[in-house]
Every structure is written in C-alpha cells, then in structure tokens.
C-alpha positions as a printed Julia matrix, in Angstrom:
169×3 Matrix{Float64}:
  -99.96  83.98   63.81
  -97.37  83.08   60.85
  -94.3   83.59   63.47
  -96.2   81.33   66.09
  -96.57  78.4    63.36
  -92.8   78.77   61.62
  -91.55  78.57   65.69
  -94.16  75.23   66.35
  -92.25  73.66   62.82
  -89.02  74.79   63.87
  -89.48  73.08   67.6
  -90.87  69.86   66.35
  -88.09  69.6    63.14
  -85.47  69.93   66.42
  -87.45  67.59   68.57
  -87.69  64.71   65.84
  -83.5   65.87   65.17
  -82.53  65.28   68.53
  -84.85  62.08   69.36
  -83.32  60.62   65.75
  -79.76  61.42   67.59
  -80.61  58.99   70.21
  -78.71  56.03   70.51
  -81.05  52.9    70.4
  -79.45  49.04   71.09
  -80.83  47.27   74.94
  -80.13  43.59   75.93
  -81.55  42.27   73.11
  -79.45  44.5    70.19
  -77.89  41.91   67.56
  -74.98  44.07   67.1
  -72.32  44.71   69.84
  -70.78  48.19   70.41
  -68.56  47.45   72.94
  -64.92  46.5    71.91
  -64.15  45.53   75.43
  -63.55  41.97   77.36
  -67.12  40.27   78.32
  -67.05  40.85   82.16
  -69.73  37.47   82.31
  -66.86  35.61   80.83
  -64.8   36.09   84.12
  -65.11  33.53   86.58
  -63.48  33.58   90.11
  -60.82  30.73   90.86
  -61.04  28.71   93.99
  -57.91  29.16   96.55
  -55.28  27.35   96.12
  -54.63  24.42   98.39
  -51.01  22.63   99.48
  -51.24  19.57   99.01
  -50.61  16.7   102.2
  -47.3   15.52  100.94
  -45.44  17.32   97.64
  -43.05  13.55   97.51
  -46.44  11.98   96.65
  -48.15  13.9    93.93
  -50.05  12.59   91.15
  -48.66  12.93   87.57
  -49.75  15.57   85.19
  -51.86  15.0    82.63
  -52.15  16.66   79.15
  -55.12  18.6    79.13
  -56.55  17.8    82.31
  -58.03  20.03   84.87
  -57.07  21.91   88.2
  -58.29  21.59   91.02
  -58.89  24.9    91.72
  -60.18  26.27   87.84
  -63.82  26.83   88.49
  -66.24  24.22   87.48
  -69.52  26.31   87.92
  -71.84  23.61   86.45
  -70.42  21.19   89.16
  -70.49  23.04   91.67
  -74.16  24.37   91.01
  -75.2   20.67   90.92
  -73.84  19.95   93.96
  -75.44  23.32   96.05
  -79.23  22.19   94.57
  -78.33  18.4    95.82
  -77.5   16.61   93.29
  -74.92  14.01   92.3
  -71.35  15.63   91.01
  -70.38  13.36   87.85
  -66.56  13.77   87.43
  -66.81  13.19   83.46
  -69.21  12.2    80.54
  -72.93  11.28   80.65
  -74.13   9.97   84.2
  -75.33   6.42   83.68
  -79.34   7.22   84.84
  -79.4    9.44   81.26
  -77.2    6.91   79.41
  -80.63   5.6    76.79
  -81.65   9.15   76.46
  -78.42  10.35   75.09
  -78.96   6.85   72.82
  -82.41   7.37   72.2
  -80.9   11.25   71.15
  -78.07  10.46   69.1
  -79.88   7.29   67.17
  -79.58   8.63   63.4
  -76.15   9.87   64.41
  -74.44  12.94   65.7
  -73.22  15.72   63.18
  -69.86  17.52   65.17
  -70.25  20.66   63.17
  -73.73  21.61   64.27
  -72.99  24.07   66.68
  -71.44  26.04   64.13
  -73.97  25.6    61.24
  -76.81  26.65   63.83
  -74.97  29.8    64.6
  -73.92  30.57   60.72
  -77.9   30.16   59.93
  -79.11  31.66   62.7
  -76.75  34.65   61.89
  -77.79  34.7    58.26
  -81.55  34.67   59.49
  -81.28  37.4    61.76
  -78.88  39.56   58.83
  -82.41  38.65   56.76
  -84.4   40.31   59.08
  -83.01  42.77   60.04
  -82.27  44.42   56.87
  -85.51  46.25   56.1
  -86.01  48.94   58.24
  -88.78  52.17   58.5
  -87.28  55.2    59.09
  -88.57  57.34   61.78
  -89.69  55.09   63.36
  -89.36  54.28   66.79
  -86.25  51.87   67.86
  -86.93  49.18   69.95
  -85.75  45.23   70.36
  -85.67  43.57   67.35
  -85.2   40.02   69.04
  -88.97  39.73   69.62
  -89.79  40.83   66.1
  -87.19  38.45   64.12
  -88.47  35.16   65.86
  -92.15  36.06   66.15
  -92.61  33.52   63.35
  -90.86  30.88   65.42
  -92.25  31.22   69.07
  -94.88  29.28   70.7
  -98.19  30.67   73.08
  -97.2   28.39   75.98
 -101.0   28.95   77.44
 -102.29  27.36   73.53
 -100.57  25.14   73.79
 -101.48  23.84   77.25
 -104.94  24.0    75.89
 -104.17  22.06   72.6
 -102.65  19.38   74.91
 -105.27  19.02   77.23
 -108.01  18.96   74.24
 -106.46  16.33   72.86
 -106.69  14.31   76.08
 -102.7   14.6    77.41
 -103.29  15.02   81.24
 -100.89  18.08   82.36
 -101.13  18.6    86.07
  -99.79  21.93   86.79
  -99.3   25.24   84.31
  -98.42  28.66   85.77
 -101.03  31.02   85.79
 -102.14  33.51   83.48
C-alpha cells in the first residue's frame, strides 16, 4: 500500500512539473515573444499603371502619395458605398471635429495614453499566484474599467432615453 501511494505522489509531482513547463501567452498576452516582422503590417500594393502620356506628367511632390501605395481605409469606404475624401475632415463632420477639439487638442496624447496604459498594465500584472492556472490577463487588468452593455441599456431606458434596437441576450 506504501509503494502504491509514493508512485500516486511521484505521478502527480511529474504531472504538476510538466503542466508548469507549459508555455502560456494567447492573443491577448501583453508581452511579445516573437522577434520577427508583424505579417498584419504587410499590405499588398496595387499594379502599377503607365501613365497616358510620360511628356505630360504632374510634378512630384515632397511627401505626397502614389498612386499605387495602398490606401486600405479609402478603399474600404468606397466598397461599403461611401464617399472617398482625398484629404482632411469631410465637410458633413466638420462641427463635430469643432464641437471635439473645443478646449483644444494636446499632439502628444497618443503617446501619453500608450506610456499610461503601459504603466497600468506593468501595475497589474506584477502580482502573480503561483500554480495557478495561466490564462488571459487582458480581461482581468481592465475588469475595473469595462462596461455591462445589457445595464446599461437598462439604465438608459429607466431613465426615459428611448433606444430602439439592442442585440439580444
């Protein structure tokens, strides 16, 4: 009976070895273990096209665009039906992007956001269990920060905001 409880220790002690020897990570790991080019970074070019007449072509300009470098938020505008703007803000969104920028416009907040939001996540992500078992932490470090869409919808109705559709349940 002793030799049938040290072998039951010794197989779990190799199980919980092994399974600790797994590697862990998925599509929402902070950290990134490849060293490699990102392949959704890559973005076909359109063919190249001659142009009617090579005497009669327009001057370059510093910084401007080719014809044929992919423009993928153009060209999905255009495929749903919708009008191509060539540059800027389309005049139909012009008091929004007002409205928006009305106590000014900060050009260094991309990079704050990501240098807090990468301090916030370091926060979190510091204190870990051991043994326990590995799974997203994406969910976990902004679980103070996400909203129940469905309480919501019923916080908005109760307080009298007609909203027509919601998905279901």
């Amino acid at each position: 009976m002793r030799c049938k409880a040290r072998i039951t220790v010794l197989a779990m002690t190799a199980c919980l070895t092994l399974s600790a020897c797994g590697g862990g990570g998925g599509l929402r790991d902070f950290r990134s273990t490849s060293a490699g080019p990102d392949e959704f970074a890559v973005t076909p070019s359109q063919p190249l096209q001659a142009p009617p007449s090579f005497s009669e072509l327009p001057e370059p300009t510093l910084g401007g665009t080719n014809r044929a470098d992919p423009a993928p938020r153009f060209e999905a505008v255009s495929a749903l039906g919708g009008r191509v703007q060539s540059g800027g803000v389309p005049a139909s969104d012009g008091a929004l992007v007002t409205y928006a920028s009305r106590r000014g416009v900060d050009p260094q907040i991309r990079s704050e956001l990501a240098s807090a939001d990468r301090a916030f996540r370091d926060r979190r992500s510091r204190v870990r269990v051991p043994f326990t078992r590995r799974t997203s932490r994406y969910y976990s470090a902004y679980a103070g920060q996400s909203l129940d869409a469905y309480a919501e919808l019923e916080r908005f109705r109760a307080a009298g905001v007609r909203v027509p559709t919601a998905p279901p349940r």
